[in-house]
Structures are given as structure tokens and as C-alpha cells.
Backbone bond lengths (Angstrom), bond angles and torsions (degrees), N, CA, C in turn:
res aa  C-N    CA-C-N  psi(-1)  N-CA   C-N-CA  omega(-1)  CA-C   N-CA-C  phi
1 X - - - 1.446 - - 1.528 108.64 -
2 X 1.334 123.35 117.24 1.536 126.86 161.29 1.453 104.77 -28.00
3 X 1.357 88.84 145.75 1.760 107.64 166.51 1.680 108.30 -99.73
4 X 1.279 107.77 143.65 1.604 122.15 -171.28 1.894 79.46 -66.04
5 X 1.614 95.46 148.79 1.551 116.70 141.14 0.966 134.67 -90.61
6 X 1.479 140.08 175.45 1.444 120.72 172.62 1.406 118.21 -116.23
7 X 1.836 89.61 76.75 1.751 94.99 169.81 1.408 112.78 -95.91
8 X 1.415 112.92 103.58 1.370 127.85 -146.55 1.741 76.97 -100.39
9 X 1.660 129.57 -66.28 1.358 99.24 -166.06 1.553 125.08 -32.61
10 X 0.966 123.99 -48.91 1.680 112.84 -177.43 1.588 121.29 -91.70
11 X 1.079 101.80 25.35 1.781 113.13 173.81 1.024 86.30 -102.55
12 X 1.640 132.23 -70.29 1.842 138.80 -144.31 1.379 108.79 -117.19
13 X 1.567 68.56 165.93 2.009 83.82 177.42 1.779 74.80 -89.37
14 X 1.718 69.81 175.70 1.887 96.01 177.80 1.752 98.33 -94.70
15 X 1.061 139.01 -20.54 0.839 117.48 -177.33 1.786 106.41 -73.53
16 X 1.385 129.83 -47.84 1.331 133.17 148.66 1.624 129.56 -29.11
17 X 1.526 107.02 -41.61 1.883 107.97 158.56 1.730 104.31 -71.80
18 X 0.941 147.19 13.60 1.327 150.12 159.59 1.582 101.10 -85.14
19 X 1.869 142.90 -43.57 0.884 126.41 166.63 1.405 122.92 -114.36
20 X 1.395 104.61 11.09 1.512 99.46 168.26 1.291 115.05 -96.79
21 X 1.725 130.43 -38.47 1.603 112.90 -178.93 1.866 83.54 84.21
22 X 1.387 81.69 -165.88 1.621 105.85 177.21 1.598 111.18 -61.66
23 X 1.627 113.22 140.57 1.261 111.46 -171.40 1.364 107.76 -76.04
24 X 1.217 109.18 156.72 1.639 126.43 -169.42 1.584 95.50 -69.39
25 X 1.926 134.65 97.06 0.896 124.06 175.60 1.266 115.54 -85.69
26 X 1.339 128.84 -11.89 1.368 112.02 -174.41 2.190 107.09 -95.19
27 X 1.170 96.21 -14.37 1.352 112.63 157.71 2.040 109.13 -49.28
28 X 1.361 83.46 -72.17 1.646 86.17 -175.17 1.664 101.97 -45.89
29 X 0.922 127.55 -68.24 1.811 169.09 -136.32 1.623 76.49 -61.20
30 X 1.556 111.93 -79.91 1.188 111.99 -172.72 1.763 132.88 -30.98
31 X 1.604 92.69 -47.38 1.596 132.33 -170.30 1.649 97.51 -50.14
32 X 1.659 97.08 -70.52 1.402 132.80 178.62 1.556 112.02 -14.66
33 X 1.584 88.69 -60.79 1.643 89.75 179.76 1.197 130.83 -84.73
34 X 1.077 131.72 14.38 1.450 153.28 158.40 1.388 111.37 -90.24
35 X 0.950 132.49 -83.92 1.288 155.77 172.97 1.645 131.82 -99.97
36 X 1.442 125.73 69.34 1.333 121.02 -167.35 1.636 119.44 -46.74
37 X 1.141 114.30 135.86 1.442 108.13 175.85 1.633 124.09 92.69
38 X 1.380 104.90 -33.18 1.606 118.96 176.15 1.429 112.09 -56.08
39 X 1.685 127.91 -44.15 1.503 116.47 178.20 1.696 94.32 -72.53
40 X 0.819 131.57 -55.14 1.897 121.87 178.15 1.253 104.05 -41.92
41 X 1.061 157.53 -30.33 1.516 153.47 145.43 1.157 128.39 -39.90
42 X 1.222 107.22 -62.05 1.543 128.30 -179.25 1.405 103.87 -63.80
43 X 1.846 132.83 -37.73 1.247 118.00 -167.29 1.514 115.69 -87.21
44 X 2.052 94.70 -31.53 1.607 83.25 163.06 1.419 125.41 -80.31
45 X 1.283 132.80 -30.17 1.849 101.90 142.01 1.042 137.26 -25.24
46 X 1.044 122.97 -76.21 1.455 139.34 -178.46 1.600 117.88 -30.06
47 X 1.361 86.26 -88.33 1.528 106.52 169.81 1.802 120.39 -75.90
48 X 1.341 109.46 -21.69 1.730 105.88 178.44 1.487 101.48 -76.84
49 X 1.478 110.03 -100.66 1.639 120.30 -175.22 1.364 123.91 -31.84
50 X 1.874 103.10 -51.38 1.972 105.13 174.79 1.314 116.31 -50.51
51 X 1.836 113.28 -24.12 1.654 97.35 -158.84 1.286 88.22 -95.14
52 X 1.257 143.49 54.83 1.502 126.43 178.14 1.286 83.14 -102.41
53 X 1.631 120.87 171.15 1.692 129.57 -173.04 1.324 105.54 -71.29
54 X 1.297 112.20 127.03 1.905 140.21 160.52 1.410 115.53 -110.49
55 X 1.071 92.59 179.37 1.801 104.89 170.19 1.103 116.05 -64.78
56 X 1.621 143.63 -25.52 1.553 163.42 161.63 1.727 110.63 -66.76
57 X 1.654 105.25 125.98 0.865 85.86 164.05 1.720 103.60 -92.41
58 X 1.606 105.65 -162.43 1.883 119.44 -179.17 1.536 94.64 -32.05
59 X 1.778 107.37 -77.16 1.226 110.71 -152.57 1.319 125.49 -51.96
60 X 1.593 115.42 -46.07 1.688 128.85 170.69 1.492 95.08 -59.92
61 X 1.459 143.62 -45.66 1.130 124.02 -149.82 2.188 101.18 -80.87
62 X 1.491 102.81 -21.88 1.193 95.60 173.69 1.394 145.23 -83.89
63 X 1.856 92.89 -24.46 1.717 117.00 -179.14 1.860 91.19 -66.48
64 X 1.579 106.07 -38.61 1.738 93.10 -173.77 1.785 112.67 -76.59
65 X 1.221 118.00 -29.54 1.391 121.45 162.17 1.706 119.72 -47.44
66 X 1.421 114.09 -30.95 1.090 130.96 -149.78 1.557 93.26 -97.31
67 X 1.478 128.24 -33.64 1.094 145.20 -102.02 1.801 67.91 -131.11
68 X 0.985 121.58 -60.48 1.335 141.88 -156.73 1.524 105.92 -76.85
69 X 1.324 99.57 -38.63 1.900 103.39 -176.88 1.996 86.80 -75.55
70 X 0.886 110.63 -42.19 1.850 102.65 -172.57 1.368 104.85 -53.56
71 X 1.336 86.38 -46.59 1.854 81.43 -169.92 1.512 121.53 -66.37
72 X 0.974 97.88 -41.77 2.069 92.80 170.18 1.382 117.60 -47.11
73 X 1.757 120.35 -26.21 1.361 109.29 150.56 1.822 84.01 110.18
74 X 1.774 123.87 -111.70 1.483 133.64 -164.79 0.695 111.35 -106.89
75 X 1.260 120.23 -7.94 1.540 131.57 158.91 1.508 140.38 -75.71
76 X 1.423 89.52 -36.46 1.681 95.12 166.85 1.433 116.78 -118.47
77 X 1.645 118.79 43.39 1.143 112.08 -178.28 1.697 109.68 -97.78
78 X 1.381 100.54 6.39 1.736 94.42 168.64 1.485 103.90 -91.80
79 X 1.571 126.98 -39.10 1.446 119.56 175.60 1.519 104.00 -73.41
80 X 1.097 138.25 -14.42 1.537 125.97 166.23 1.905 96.69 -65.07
81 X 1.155 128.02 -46.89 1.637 136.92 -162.55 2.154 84.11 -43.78
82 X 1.484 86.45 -63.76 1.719 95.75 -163.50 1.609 102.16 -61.01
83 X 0.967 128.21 -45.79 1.485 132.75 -174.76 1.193 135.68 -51.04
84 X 1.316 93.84 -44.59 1.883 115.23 166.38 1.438 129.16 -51.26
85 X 1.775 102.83 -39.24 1.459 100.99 -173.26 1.848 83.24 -105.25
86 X 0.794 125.68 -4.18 1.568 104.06 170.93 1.863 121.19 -78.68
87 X 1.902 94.32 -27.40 1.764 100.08 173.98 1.808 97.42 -70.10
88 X 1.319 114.18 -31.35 1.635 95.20 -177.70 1.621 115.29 -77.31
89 X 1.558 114.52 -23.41 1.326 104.85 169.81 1.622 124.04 -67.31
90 X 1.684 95.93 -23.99 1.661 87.52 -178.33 1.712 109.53 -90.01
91 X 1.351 124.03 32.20 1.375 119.58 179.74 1.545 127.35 115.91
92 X 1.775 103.32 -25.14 1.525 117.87 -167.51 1.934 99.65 -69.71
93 X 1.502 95.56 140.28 1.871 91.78 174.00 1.390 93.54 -81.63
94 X 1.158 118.95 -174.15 1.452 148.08 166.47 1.402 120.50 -60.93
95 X 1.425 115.91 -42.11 1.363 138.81 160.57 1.931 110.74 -56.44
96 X 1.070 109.28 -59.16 1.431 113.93 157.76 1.515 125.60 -18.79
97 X 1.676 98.32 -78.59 1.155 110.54 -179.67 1.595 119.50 -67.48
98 X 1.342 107.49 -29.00 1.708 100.37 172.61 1.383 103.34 -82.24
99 X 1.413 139.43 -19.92 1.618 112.57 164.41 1.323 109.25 -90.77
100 X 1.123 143.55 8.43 1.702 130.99 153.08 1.472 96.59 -69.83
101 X 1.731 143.18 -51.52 1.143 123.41 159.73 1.210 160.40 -38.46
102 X 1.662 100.29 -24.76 1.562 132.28 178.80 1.465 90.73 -76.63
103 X 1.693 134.63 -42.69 1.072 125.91 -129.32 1.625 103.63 -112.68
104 X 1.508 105.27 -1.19 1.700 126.45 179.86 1.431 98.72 -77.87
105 X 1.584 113.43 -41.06 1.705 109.70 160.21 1.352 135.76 12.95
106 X 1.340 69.69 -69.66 1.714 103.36 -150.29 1.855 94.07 -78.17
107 X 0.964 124.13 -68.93 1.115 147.55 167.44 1.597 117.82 -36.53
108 X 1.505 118.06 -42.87 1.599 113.51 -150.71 1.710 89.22 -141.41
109 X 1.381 124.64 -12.59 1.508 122.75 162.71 1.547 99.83 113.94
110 X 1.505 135.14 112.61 1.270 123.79 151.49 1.434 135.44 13.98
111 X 1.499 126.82 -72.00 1.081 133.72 -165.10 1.812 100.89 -64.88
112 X 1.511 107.67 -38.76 1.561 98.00 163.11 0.923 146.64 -71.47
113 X 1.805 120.86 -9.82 1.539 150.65 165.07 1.482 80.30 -54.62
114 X 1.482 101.54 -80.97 1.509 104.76 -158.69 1.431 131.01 -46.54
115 X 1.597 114.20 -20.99 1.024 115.27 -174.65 1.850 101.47 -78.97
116 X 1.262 122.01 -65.08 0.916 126.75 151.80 1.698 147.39 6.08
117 X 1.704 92.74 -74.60 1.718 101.67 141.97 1.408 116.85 -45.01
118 X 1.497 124.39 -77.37 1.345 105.05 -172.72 1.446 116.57 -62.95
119 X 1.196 131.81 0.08 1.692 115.37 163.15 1.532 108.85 -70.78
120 X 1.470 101.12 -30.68 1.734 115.06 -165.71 1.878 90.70 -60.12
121 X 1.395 113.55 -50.08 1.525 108.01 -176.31 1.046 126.08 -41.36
122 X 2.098 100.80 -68.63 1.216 110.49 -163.40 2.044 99.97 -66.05
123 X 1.095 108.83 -27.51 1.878 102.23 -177.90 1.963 94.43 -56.15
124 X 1.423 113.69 -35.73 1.894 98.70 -171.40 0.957 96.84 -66.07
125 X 1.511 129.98 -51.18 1.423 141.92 -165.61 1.447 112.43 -47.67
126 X 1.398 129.64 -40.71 0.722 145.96 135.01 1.971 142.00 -13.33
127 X 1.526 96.68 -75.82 1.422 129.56 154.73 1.657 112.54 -36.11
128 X 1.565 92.76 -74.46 1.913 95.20 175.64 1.395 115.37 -85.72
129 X 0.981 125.33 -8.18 1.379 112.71 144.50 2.040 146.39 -33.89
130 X 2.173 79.52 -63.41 0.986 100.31 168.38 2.021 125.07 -64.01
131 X 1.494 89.82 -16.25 1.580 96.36 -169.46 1.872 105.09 -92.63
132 X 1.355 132.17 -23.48 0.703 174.84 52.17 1.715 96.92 85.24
């Protein structure tokens, strides 16, 4: 099965290439082989139609996206993977994003904070790695 490219103009809005960067290929890649075509769906949702103008700007609209993949707990710890470095592209520090995690706690139960945080790591670990 072909691997997706990253022809992001006709997947996204531009306001969404402001926190996505390069599209998540192993996201697609993964998708792909299950279901062809389904992550190309999902991103122009996601990222096409949602990013049209709301009451949110990037950054609030991502810490709560972000906020939301934590909270589902093992389930959304691959859209937390993508989410994390997209709240830092739209402005969020690092500090940010680990207290929207601290604060899922409360809300979604400890053990999912925690899980969470350490995705939040290994995604920096990651980050400066790549810069590195």
C-alpha cells in the first residue's frame, strides 16, 4: 500500500498548518493499513472544517484538544502524541501543557494524569531530540 505524502494544502486549513508542521505520516501510514483513506478523512475534519474561526484562538483551542486526548486515558494517547507538539506550535509553553495534564486528574482520575504526563515527556524527549 502507498504511503500518504504530505500534501497538506488540500488536507488543511492554514490556520491548522500553523500547528501542525508536517503531517503526522506515520499516523496516516498506520491508519492506511487498516482502513485506506480513513486517516485522510479524519485530518480533513479535524484539522480542515474545525480550524475555520471560533471563539478559541490556536492555542486555547489546542491545550483543550490536548486536554481531551488525556482524558480518555489509553485511548487517546496516540492523539495526545499529535496534540502536544501542535499546543506548543500554537504558543502553549511546556509548563502549560503539563498543567492541563495535572489538571485532567481531577476530572478523569490520577492514573490518567499520570499516564499522560509521561507521554507529555517522552513527546519532549522526542522534540529535543529531533532538534538535537
Amino acid at each position: 500500500m502507498p504511503s500518504e505524502t504530505n500534501n497538506q494544502p488540500d488536507l488543511v486549513s492554514d490556520a491548522s498548518n500553523t500547528v501542525m508542521g508536517d503531517l503526522p505520516v506515520w499516523f496516516i501510514n498506520s491508519l492506511n493499513g487498516i482502513v485506506p483513506g480513513f486517516a485522510r478523512r479524519l485530518i480533513e475534519t479535524e484539522y480542515g472544517i474545525s480550524y475555520k474561526p471560533s471563539g478559541l484562538d490556536l492555542k486555547t483551542r489546542e491545550l483543550v484538544l490536548m486536554a481531551s486526548c488525556g482524558a480518555v486515558g489509553a485511548a487517546g494517547i496516540g492523539a495526545l502524541r499529535t496534540r502536544i507538539p501542535a499546543a506548543l506550535e500554537a504558543g502553549a509553553t511546556r509548563m502549560e501543557v503539563l498543567e492541563v495534564l495535572v489538571q485532567i486528574g481531577f476530572a478523569a482520575g490520577l492514573p490518567t494524569s499520570v499516564g499522560a504526563l509521561q507521554t507529555a515527556a517522552e513527546v519532549f524527549a522526542e522534540i529535543d531530540a529531533s532538534k538535537a
